[in-house]
C-alpha positions as CSV (number, residue, x, y, z in Angstrom):
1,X,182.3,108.7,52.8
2,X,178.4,108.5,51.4
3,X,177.2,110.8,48.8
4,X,174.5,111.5,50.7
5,X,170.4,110.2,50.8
6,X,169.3,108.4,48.3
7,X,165.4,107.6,49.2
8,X,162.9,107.8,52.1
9,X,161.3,104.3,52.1
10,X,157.7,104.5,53.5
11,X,155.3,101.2,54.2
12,X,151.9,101.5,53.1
13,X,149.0,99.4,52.8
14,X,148.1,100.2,49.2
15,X,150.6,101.5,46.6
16,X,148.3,103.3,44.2
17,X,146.7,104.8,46.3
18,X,149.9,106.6,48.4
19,X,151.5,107.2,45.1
20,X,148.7,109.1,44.2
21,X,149.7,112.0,47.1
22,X,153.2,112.3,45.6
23,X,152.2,112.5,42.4
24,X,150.0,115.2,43.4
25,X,153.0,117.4,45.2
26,X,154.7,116.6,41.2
27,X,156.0,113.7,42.1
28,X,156.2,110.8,39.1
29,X,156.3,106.9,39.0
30,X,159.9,106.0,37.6
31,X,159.9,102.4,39.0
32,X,157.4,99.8,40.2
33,X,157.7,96.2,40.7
34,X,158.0,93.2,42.8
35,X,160.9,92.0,44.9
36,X,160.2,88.4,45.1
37,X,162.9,87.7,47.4
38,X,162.0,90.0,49.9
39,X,157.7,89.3,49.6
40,X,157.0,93.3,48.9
41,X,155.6,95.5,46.1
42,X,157.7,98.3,45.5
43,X,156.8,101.9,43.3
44,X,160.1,104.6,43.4
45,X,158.4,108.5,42.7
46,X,161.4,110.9,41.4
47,X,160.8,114.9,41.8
48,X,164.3,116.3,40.8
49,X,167.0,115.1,42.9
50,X,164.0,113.8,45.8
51,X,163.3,110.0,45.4
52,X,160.7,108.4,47.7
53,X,160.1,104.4,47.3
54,X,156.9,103.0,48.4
55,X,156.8,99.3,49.7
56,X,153.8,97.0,50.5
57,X,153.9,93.4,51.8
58,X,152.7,91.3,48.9
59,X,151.6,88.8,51.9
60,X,151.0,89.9,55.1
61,X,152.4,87.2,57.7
62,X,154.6,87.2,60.3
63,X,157.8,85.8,58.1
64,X,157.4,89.7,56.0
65,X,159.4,92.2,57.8
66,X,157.4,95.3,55.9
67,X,154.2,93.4,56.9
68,X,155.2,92.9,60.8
69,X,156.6,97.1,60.5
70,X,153.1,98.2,59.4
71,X,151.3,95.7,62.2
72,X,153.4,97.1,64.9
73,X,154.2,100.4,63.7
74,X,151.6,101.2,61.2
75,X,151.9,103.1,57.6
76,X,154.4,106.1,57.1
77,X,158.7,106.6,57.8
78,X,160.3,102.6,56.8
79,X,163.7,103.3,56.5
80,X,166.8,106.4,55.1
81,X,168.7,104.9,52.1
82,X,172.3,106.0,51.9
83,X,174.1,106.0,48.5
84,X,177.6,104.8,49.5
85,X,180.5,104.4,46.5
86,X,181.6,100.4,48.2
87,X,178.7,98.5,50.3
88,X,181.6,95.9,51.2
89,X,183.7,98.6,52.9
90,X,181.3,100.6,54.6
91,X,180.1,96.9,56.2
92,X,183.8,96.4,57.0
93,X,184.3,99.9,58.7
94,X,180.9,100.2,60.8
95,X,180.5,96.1,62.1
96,X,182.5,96.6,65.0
97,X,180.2,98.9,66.4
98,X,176.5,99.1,64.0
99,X,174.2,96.0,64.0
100,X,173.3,94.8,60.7
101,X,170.0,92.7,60.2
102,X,171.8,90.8,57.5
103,X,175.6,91.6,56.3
104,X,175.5,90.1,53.2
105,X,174.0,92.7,50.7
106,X,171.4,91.4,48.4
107,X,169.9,93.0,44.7
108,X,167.1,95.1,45.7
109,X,165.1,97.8,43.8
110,X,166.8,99.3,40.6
111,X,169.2,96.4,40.6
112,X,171.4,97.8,43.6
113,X,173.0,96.5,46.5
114,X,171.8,96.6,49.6
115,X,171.9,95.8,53.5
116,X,170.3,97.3,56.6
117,X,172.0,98.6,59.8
118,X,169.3,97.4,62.4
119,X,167.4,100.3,64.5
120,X,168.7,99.1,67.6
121,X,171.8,100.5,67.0
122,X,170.9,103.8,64.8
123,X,169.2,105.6,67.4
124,X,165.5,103.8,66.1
125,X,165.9,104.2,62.7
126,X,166.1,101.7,59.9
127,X,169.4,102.8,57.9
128,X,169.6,101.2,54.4
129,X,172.7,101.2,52.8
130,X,173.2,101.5,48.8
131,X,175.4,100.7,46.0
132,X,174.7,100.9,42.1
């Protein structure tokens, strides 16, 4: 079983400036920095038990998923992190009938691990799965 929702992830074009609205609802900075691996700028906002993680393509080209989301889709909603207590089990238990876009978690932001269950089979959203 999860322990729940960890963070909204939302794609923008400019990090300080869409921190700037959360920080204004009381939101503050807690985390920033880049995931070279994965090509994107990333700033987590904490107000109480709410955590929201801004990302931004550090390039924008086709190769940058975040960059391709905000072509297609545009800025706002990226993906629903669920914090789940063993990342390996959880792939174990859902493969059979979820799509992942990679099952082999990888270090993400705050140092945890992570891998996506692909839209197509979440009913359109991008479900991110979490371990510390």
């Amino acid at each position: 079983m999860s322990t729940g929702i960890h963070h909204v992830g939302i794609a923008t074009k400019n990090l300080e400036k869409t921190s700037k609205i959360y920080e204004t609802l009381g939101f503050d900075i807690t985390w920033s920095g880049v995931l070279e691996d994965r090509d994107i700028k990333v700033i987590f906002l904490r107000n109480g038990d709410s955590m929201i993680e801004l990302i931004q393509p550090v390039h924008y080209n086709e190769v940058n998923p975040v960059a391709r989301f905000l072509t297609k889709r545009g800025e706002g909603l990226h993906h629903i992190a669920i914090l789940v207590p063993n990342i390996w089990e959880f792939i174990q238990k859902m493969k059979s009938n979820y799509t992942f876009i990679d099952e082999t978690p990888r270090r993400g932001a705050l140092n945890y691990l992570t891998v996506f269950i692909h839209p197509r089979s979440a009913n359109g959203v991008l479900i991110e799965l979490i371990q510390p």
